[in-house]
C-alpha positions in Angstrom: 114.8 84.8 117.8 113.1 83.5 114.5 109.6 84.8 113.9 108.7 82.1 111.1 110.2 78.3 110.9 112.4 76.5 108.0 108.8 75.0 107.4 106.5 78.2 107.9 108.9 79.5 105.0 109.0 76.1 102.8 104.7 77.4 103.2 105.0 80.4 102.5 107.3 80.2 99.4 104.7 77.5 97.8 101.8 79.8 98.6 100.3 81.5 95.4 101.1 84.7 95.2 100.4 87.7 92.8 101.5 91.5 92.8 98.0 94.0 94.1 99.3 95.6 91.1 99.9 93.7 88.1 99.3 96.7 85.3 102.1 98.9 86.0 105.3 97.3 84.4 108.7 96.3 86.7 111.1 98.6 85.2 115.0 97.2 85.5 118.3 98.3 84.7 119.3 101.6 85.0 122.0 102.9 87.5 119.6 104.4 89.8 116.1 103.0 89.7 114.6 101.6 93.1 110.9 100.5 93.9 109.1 98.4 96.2 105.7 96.5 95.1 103.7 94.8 97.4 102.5 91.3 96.8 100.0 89.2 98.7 99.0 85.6 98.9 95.1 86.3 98.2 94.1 82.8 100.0 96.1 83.0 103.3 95.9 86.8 103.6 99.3 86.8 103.8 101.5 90.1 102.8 105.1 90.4 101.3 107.2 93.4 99.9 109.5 92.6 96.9 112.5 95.5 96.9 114.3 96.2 93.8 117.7 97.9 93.4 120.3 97.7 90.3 122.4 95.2 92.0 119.8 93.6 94.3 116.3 92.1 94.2 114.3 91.4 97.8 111.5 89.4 98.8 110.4 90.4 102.3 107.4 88.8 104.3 105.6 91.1 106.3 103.8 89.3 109.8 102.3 90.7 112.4 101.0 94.0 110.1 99.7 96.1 112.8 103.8 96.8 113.8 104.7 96.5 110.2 107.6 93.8 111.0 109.1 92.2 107.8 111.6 89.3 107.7 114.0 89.2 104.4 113.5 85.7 103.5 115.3 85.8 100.0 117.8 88.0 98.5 119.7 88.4 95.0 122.9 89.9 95.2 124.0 90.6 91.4 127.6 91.2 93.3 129.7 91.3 96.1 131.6 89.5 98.8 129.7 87.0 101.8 130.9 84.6 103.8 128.3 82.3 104.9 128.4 82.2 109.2 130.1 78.3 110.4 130.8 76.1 110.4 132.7 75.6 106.7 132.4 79.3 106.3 132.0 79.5 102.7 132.7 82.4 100.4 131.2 84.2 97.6 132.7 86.6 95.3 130.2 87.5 92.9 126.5 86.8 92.3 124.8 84.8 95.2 121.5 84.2 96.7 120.1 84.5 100.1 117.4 82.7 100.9 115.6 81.8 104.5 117.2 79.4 106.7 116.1 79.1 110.4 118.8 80.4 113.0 119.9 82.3 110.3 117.6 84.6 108.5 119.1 85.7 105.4 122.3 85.6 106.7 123.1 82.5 105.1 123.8 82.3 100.5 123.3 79.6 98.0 125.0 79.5 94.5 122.7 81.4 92.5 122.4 77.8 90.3 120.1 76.6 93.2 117.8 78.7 91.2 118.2 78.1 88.1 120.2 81.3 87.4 123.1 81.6 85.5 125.5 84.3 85.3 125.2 85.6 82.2 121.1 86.2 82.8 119.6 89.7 83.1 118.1 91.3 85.8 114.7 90.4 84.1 115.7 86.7 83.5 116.5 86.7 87.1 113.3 88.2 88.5 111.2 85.9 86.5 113.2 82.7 87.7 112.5 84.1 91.6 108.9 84.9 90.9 108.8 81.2 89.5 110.5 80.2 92.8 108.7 82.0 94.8 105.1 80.9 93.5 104.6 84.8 91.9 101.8 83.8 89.4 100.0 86.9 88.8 102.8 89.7 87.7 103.3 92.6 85.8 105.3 92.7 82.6 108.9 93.6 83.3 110.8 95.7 81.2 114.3 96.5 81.3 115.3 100.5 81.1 117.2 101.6 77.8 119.6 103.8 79.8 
């Protein structure tokens, strides 16, 4: 059972967001680095969790905050294998993106070009083209590691 519609998220993704905390930079890149930042919609009190780890990059909405419930409703995969659920079943070997479709969740992926992302990009030219997507307007700087 879907918590949110294909129109509550087509709202949600053109709602203005910004990060609560926009003077710490994003660092990306290294093998091991992981973080979650939280990032609201300020006019529709509305709450979402974006997840980073080397390989992926997560944008999760977060309803009903007294249980803490959070819905993945986009989803960068820099790598690996999907197969999209029927009825053409179609395959991805390589970078993809997930993004919210009703009766699916995130189970369903797009060519990452339905983003504007190519695959040459970096992680940071990546984040920035989902924070534009995603109506991010107030962000930190991002900075990928040196190591």
């Amino acid at each position: 059972m879907n918590l949110i519609t294909q129109e509550d998220f087509e709202e949600i993704r053109q709602m203005r967001k910004e990060f609560t905390n926009c003077y710490e930079p994003l660092v990306l890149g290294s093998p091991h680095t992981k973080w979650s930042k939280e990032i609201v919609a300020p006019d529709y009190k509305e709450m979402f969790i974006l997840d980073y780890y080397r390989g992926k990059i997560e944008i999760k909405y977060t309803y009903n905050k007294r249980y803490r419930k959070s819905t993945v409703i986009l989803r960068f995969d820099s790598f690996g294998r999907h197969t999209n659920p029927g009825p053409n079943f179609e395959k991805f070997d390589g970078p993809h993106v997930h993004i919210f479709k009703e009766g699916y969740d995130d189970k369903f992926a797009y060519p990452i070009e339905v983003l504007n992302i190519t695959p040459t990009e970096n992680d940071q030219e990546v984040l920035e083209k989902i924070c534009t997507y995603f109506n991010i307007t107030a962000r930190p700087s991002i900075q990928l590691s040196m190591l």
